[in-house]
C-alpha positions in Angstrom: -46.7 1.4 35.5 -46.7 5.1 34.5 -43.6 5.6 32.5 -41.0 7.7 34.3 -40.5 11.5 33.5 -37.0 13.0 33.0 -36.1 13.9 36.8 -34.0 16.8 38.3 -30.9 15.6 40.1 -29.1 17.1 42.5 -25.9 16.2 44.5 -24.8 17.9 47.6 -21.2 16.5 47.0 -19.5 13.9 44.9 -20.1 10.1 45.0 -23.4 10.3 47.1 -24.5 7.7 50.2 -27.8 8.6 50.7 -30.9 9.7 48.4 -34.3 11.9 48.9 -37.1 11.1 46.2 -39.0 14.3 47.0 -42.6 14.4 45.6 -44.2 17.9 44.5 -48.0 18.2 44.9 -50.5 18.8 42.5 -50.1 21.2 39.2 -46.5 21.8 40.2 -43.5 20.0 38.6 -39.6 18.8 39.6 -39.2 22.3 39.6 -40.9 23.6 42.6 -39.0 22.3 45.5 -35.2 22.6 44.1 -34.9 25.7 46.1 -35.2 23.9 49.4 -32.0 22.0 48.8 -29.8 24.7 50.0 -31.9 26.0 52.3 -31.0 22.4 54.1 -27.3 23.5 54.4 -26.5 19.4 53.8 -23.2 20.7 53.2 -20.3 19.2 55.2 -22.0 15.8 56.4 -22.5 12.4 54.2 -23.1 13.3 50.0 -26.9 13.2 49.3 -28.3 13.1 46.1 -32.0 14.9 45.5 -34.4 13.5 43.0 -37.4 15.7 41.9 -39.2 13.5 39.5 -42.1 14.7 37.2 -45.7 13.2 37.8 -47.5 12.4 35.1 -50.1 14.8 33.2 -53.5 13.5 33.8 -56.8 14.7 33.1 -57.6 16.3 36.6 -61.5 15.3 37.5 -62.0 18.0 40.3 -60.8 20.5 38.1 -63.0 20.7 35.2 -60.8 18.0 33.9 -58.1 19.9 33.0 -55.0 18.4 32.3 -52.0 18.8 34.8 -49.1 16.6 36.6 -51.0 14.8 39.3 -49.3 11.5 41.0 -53.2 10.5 41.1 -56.9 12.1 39.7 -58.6 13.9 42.3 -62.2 13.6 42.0 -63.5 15.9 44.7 -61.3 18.4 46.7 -65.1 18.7 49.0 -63.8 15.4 50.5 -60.2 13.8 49.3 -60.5 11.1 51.2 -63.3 9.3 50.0 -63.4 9.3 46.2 -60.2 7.9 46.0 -58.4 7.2 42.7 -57.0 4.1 44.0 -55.7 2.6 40.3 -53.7 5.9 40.5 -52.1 5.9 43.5 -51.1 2.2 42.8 -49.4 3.5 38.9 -47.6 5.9 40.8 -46.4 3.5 43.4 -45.0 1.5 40.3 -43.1 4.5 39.6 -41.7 5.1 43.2 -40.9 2.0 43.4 -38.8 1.9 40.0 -37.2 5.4 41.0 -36.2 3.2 43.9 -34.9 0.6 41.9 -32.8 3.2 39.8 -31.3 4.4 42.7 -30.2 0.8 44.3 -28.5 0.0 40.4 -26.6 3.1 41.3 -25.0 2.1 44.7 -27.6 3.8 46.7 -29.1 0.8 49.3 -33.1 1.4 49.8 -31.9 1.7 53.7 -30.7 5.0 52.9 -33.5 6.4 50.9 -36.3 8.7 52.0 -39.2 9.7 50.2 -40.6 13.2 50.1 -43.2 15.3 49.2 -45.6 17.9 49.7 -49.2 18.2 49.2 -50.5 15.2 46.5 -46.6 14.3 46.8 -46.5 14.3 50.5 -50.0 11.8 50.4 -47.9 9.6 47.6 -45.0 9.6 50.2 -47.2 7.9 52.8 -48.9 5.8 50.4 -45.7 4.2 48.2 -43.7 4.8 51.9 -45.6 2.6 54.1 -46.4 -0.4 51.2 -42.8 -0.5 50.1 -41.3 -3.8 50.8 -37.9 -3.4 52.0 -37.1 -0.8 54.7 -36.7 2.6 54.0 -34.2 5.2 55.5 -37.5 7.4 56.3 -40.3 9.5 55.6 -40.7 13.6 54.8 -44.1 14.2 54.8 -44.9 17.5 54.0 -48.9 19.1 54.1 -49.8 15.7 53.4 -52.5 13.5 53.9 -53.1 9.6 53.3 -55.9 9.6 50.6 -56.7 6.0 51.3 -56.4 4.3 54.1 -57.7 0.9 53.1 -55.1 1.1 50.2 -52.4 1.3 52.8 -53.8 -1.3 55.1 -53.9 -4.3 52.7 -50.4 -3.4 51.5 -48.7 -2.5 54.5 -45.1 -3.7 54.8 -43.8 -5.1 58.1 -40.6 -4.0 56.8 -41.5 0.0 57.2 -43.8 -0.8 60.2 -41.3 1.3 62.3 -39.7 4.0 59.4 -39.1 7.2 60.7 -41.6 10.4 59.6 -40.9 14.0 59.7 -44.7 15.2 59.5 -45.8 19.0 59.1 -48.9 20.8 58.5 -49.9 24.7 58.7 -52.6 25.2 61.4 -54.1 27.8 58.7 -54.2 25.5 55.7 -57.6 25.8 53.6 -56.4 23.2 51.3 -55.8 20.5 53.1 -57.3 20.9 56.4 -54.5 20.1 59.3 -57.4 17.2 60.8 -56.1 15.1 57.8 -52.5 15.9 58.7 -53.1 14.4 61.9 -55.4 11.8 60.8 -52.2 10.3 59.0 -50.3 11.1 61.7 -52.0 8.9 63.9 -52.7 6.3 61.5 -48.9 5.9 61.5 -48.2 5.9 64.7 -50.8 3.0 65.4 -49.0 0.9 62.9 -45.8 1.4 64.7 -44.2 4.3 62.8 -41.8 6.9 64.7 -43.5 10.1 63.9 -41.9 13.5 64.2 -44.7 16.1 63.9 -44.8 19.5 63.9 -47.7 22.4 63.0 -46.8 26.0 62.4 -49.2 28.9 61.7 -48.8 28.9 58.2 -51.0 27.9 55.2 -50.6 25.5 52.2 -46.8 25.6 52.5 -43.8 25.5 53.8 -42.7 27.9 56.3 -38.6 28.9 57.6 -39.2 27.0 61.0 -40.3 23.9 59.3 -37.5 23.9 57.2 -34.9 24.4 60.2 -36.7 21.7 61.9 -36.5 19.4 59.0 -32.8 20.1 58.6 -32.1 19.1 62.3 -34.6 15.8 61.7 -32.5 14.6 58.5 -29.4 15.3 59.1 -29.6 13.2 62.3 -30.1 10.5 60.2 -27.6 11.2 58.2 -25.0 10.8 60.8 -26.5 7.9 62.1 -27.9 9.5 65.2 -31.7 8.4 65.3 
């Protein structure tokens, strides 16, 4: 199991019900989606606590081998969905899954955790999401992808067969093209999954309507209205 990077926490209010593991993508770190937390406006409904956790640094294949934080090695942005680092998606499983863990030791049930991320992070939500074995509060999937789906399918958990997903993907993305957005889309919805999707004209980010969208989705949940 990759050994776990000092995190970034962040609490809405005191003594915290709910979590979000939230996942940056590729070359980035905890830092980059901190500022999202107040664009949420959380305030006033059940404490959340954020969790921006570092991915490793990895030699990068597709990149000349340079070394950056990756969740996974990408050995060809021409295609990422066939030469799939599959060991790597499985270490950093181990390491969502222990993040989990760390959370449940303190008095956070897995039933009210989501996983996040965007980009690589958005495709390691999917991935760690969908195999984890006890039921998740849901899914925030953000310019992601699902970088194998064979690695899903032989660990698919019954117990997230029906987790919600907030999906988004920019129409104008040249980094990952919106067809794998909706590819893992639809592979989650045919394996039971309530998917909320949205695209905007936007590319490789994250855009004010998604983000108003996103606020609506979650705090749904967090009032209990699904």
């Amino acid at each position: 199991m990759t050994e776990l990077s000092p995190a970034i926490e962040i609490e809405t209010a005191p003594d915290p019900r709910f979590a979000v593991i939230l996942m940056h993508g590729l070359g980035a770190d905890a830092n980059d989606f901190v500022p999202l937390v107040p664009e949420l406006r959380l305030t006033g409904g059940p404490a959340v606590r954020f969790v921006f956790p570092n991915a490793p640094e990895i030699a990068v294949t597709a990149n000349d081998g340079y070394v950056m934080r990756a969740w996974y090695d990408i050995r060809s942005f021409q295609d990422v969905n066939r030469q799939v680092d599959e060991a790597g998606i499985e270490s950093s499983c181990a390491t969502v899954r222990r993040l989990i863990e760390v959370q449940n030791q303190r008095g956070i049930p897995t039933s009210n955790i989501f996983l996040a991320g965007f980009s690589q992070g958005a495709a390691m939500t999917y991935s760690a999401g969908l195999t984890h074995p006890e039921a998740l509060a849901g899914l925030i999937v953000m310019s992601g992808y699902i970088p194998s789906q064979g690695f899903v399918d032989s660990r698919l958990s019954a117990a997230n067969s029906s987790t919600p997903i907030f999906a988004a993907h920019g129409i104008h993305d040249d980094v990952l093209p919106i067809r794998l957005g909706e590819a893992a889309r639809d592979f989650a919805i045919a394996r039971g999954c309530n998917v909320a999707w949205s695209a905007y004209p936007m590319p490789h980010s994250v855009c004010e309507e998604e983000i108003a969208a996103l606020r609506v989705w979650l705090g749904g949940r967090l009032t209990g209205s699904r």
